[in-house]
C-alpha positions in Angstrom: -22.1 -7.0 -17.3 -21.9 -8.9 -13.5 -20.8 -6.3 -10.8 -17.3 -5.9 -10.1 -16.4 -8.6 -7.2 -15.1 -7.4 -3.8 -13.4 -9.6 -0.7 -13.0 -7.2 2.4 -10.9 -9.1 4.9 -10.7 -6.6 7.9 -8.2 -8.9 9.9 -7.6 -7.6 13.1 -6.9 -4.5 15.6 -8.2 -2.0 14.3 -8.6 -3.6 10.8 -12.8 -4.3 11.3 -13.5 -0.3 12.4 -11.8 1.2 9.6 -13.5 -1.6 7.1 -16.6 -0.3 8.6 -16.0 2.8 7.0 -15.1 1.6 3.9 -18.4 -0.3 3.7 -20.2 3.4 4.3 -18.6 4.6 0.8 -19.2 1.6 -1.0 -22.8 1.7 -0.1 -22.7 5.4 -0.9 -21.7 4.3 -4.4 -24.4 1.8 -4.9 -26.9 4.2 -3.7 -25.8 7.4 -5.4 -23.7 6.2 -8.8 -25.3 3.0 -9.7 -21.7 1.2 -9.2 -22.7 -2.1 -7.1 -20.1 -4.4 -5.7 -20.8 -8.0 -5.2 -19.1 -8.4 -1.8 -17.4 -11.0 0.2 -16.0 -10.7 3.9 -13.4 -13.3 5.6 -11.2 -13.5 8.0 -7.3 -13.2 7.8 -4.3 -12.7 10.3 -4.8 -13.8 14.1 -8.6 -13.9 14.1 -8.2 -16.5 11.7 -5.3 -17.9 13.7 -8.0 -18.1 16.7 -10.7 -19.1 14.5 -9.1 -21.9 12.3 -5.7 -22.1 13.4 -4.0 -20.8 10.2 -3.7 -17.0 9.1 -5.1 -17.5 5.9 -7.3 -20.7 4.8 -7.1 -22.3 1.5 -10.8 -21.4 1.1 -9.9 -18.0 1.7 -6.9 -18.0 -0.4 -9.2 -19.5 -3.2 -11.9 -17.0 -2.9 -9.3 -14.0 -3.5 -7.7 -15.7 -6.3 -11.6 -15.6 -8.0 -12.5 -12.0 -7.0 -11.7 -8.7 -9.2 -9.6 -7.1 -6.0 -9.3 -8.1 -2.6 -9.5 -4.9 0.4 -7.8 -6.0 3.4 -7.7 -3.6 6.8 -4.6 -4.8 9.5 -3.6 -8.0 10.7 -1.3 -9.0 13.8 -0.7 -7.6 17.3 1.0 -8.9 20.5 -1.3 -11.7 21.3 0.0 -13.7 18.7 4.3 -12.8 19.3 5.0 -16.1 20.5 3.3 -17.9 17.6 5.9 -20.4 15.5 6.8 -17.8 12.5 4.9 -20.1 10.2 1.3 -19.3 11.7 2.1 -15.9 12.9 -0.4 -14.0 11.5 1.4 -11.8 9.0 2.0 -14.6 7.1 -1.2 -14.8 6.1 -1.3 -11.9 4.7 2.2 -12.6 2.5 0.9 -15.7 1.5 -1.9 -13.8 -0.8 0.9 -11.6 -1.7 3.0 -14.8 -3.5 0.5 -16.7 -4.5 -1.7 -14.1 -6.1 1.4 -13.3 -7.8 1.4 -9.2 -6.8 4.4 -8.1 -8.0 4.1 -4.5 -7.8 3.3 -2.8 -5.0 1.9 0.9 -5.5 2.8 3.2 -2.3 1.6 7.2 -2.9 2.8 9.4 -0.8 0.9 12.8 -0.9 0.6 15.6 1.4 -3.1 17.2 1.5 -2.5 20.9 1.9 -4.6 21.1 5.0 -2.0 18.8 6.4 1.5 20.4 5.3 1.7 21.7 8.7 1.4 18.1 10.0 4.8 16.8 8.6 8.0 17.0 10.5 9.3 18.7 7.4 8.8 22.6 6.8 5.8 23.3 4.8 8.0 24.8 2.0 9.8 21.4 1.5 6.5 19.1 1.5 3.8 21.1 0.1 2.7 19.9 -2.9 4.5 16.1 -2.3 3.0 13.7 -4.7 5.1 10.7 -5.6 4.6 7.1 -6.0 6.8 4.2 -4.6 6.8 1.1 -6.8 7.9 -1.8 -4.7 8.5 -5.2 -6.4 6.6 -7.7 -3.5 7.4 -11.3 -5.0 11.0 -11.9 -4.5 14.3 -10.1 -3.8 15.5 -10.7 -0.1 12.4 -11.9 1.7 12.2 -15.0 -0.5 15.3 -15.9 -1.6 16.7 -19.5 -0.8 18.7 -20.8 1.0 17.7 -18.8 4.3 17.2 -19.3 7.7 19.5 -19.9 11.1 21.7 -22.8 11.9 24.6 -23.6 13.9 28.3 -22.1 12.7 29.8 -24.9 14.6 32.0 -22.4 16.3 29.8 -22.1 19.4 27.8 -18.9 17.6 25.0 -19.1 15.2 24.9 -18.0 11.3 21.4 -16.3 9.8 21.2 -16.0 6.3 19.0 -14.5 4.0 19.5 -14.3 -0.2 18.7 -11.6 -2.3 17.9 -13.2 -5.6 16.6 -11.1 -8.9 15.7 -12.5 -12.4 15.2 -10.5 -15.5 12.2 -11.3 -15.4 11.2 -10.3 -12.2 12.8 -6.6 -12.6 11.7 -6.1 -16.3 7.8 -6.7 -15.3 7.8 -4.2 -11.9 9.9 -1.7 -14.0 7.3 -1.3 -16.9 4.7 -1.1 -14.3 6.4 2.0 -13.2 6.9 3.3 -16.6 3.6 3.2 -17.3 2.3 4.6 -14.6 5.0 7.5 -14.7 3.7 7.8 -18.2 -0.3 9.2 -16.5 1.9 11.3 -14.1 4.9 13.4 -14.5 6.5 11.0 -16.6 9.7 10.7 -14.5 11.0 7.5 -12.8 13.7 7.5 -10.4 15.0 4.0 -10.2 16.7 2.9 -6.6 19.4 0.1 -5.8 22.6 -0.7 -4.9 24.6 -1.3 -7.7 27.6 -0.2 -6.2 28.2 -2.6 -3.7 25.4 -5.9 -4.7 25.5 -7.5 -8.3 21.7 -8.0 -7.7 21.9 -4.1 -8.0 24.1 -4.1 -11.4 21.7 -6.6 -12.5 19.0 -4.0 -11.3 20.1 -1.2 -12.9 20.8 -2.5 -16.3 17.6 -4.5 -17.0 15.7 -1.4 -15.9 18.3 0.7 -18.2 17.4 -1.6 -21.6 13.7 -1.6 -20.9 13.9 1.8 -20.6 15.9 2.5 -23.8 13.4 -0.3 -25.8 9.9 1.0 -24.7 10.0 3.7 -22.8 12.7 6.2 -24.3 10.1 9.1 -24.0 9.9 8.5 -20.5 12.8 10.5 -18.0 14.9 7.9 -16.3 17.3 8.3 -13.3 18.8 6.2 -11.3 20.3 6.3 -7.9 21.5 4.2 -4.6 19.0 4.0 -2.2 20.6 5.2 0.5 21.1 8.5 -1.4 17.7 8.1 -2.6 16.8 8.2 1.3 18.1 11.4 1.9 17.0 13.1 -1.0 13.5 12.2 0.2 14.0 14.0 3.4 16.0 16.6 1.7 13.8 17.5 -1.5 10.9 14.9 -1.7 9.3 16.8 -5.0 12.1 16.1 -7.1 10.8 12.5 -7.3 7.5 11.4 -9.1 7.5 7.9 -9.5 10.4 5.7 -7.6 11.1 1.8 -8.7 12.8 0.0 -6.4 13.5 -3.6 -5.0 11.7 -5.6 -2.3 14.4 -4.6 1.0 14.4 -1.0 -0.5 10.9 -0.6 -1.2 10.1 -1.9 2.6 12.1 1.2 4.1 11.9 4.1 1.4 7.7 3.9 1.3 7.8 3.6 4.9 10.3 7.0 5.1 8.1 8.6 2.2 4.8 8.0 4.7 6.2 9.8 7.5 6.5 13.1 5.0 2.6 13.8 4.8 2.7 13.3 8.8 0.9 10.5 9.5 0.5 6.6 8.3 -3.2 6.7 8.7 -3.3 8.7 5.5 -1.8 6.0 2.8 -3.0 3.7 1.2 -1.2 1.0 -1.0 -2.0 -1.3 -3.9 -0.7 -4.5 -4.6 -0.7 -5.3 -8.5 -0.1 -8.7 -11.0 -0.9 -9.6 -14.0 -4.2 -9.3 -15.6 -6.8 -11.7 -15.4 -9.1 -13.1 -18.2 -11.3 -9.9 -17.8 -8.7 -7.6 -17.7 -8.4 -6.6 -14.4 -5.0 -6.8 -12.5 -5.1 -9.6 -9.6 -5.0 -6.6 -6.8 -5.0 -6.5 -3.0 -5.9 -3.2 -1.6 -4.4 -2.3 2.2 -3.6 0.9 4.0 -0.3 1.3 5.1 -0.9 1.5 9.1 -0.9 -1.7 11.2 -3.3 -3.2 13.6 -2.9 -0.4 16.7 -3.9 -2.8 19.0 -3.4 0.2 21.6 -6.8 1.8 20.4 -8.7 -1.0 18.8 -12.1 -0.6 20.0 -11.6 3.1 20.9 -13.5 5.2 18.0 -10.1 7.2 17.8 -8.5 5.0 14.2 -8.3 7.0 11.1 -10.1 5.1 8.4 -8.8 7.5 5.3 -6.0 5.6 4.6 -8.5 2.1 3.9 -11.1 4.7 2.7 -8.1 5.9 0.0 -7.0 2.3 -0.6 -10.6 1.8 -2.1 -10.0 4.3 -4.2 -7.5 3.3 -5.7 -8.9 0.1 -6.2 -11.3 2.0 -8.2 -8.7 3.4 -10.2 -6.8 0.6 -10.8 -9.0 -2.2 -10.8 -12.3 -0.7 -12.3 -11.2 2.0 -14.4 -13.4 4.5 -12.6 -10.6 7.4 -12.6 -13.5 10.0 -11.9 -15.0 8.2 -9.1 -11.8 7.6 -7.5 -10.8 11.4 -8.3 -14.5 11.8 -6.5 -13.6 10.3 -3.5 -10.0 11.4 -3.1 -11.9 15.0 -3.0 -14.1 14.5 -0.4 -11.2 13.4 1.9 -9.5 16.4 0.5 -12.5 18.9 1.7 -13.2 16.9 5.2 -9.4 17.8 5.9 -9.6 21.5 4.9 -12.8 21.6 7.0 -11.0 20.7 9.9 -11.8 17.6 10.8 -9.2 15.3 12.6 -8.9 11.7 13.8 -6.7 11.7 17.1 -3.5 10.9 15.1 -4.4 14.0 13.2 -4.6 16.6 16.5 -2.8 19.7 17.3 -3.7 22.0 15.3 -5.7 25.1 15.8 -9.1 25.4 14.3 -9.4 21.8 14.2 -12.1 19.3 15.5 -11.3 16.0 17.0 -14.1 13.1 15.5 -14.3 9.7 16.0 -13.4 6.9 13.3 -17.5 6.5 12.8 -17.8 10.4 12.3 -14.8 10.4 10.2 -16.9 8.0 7.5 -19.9 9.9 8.0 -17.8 13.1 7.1 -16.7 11.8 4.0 -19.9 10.3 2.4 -21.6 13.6 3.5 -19.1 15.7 1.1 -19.2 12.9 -1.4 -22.9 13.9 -1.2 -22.3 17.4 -1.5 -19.7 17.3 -4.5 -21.9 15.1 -6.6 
């Protein structure tokens, strides 16, 4: 069998120190498990901007559509506000979103018990917090045509953005969830807002008859999703896994990360259909963005990319116990104390730099094996 086929685009910020990291474990699984990736690096966001002119070249673009998942680290920052929106550099980045087709985005939101203190809710609301946000990524609001801004030839101006859902599109994001609610808890919560958009209705019943065809053994709620926000701050363990649209998704994942205390912890998946081997078309990212602020500082957390390669091995290469392996060792680097600066505060903790923070991990990878 070939090795499994990586591109690592670090982008920008502090997208290339965290990657650095990342590269530490996936040595450390060459070296130590006999798991060898054939990897690729590029560029993406404003680097590529300054280096091509575009955020995302069509050679680039080709090589992640022929790779078995694509690891990305940050891209953007304030160099590049003024750009036209069309070259600005996240738009690289949602360019391999639509055209690798990734329909499902995977959020977790966990809390590590070494970190329930961390969160800005009481310890005996978070403890234990794992859930998982599916987000559908291809359509709903941010594509929807017509949009844009023109004159309302009344002296003002008129923006306009459509939020447009097939069948299709909500039938394929809602049996991902199913299915992975099916290797969980079994529950899924679906989110909209059926009471006020008919995209919502439209929501709500295709998710409703897929459920009731397939997946009648799976538990299936449903709720608005500005109920569904404050139930997350309220009682976040009465969710497992949450389905939602594109505009929801955005916010709700983006609340959910605040409840384990910091967005240098998650990770995310991007998921589409499978390719001729199997494997999902997948991009890999963490959550956090480019913190310009401290690029170049040693003080980034690189556990949420180090986590988003883990679930790239559970999701993309079917290598649950390495990924289980991996999630571990961040879990006993955190209970030993260890902290990145966004992670400070704490009594009995250590501050380490990003590069000590990878060292950490592949050190009690080492020591669990």
């Amino acid at each position: 069998m070939p090795n499994p086929s990586l591109l690592i685009l670090p982008g920008d910020g502090i997208g290339p120190e965290v990657m650095a990291e990342v590269r530490k474990v996936i040595d450390w699984f060459s070296s130590s498990r006999g798991l060898t990736f054939d990897v690729a690096e590029d560029l993406v966001g404003g680097i590529a901007y300054d280096t091509h002119g575009t955020p995302l070249t069509d050679e680039t673009m080709a090589l992640a559509q022929s790779v078995d998942a694509v690891l990305l680290g940050a891209v953007g920052g304030p160099k590049y506000d003024e750009l036209d929106f069309s070259v600005k550099p996240e738009r690289g980045l949602l360019r391999l979103r639509k055209e690798m087709d990734l329909f499902a985005n995977l959020r977790p939101a966990q809390c590590f018990d070494a970190l329930a203190d961390f969160s800005s809710l009481k310890r005996e609301v978070i403890a234990g917090l794992d859930i998982m946000i599916v987000r559908e990524l291809t359509s709903g609001i941010y594509f929807g045509e017509p949009r844009g801004i023109t004159d309302d030839n009344e002296g003002g101006r008129v923006g306009v953005n459509t939020q447009r859902y097939t069948t299709r599109e909500i039938r394929r994001v809602a049996r991902a969830a199913f299915d992975l609610a099916r290797k969980r808890s079994n529950r899924v919560c679906s989110m909209e807002k059926a009471n006020v958009m008919e995209s919502g209705v439209l929501w709500r019943e295709e998710v409703q008859k897929l459920h009731d065809e397939d997946y009648s053994d799976v538990e299936l709620s449903h709720m608005y999703a500005d109920a569904g926000a404050m139930q997350l701050v309220r009682a976040p363990n009465q969710f497992d896994v949450i389905v939602t649209d594109n505009l929801f998704g955005d916010l709700l994942s983006d609340a959910a990360a605040m409840l384990t205390g910091s967005l240098g912890m998650l990770p995310s998946a991007s998921l589409g259909a499978p390719m001729e081997n199997g494997r999902p078309k997948a991009l890999y990212e963490p959550v956090h963005g480019s913190a310009p602020d401290i690029a170049g500082s040693g003080k980034a957390n690189p556990i949420a990319c180090i986590l988003s390669f883990a679930m790239a091995l559970r999701y993309s290469f079917d290598r649950g116990e390495d990924a289980d392996l991996l999630e571990g060792a961040v879990e006993d680097v955190l209970a030993n104390g260890l902290r990145t600066a966004d992670l400070l505060g704490e009594q009995g903790t250590s501050s380490v730099s990003t590069s000590e923070m990878g060292d950490a991990i592949v050190a009690a990878m080492d020591a669990r094996r």
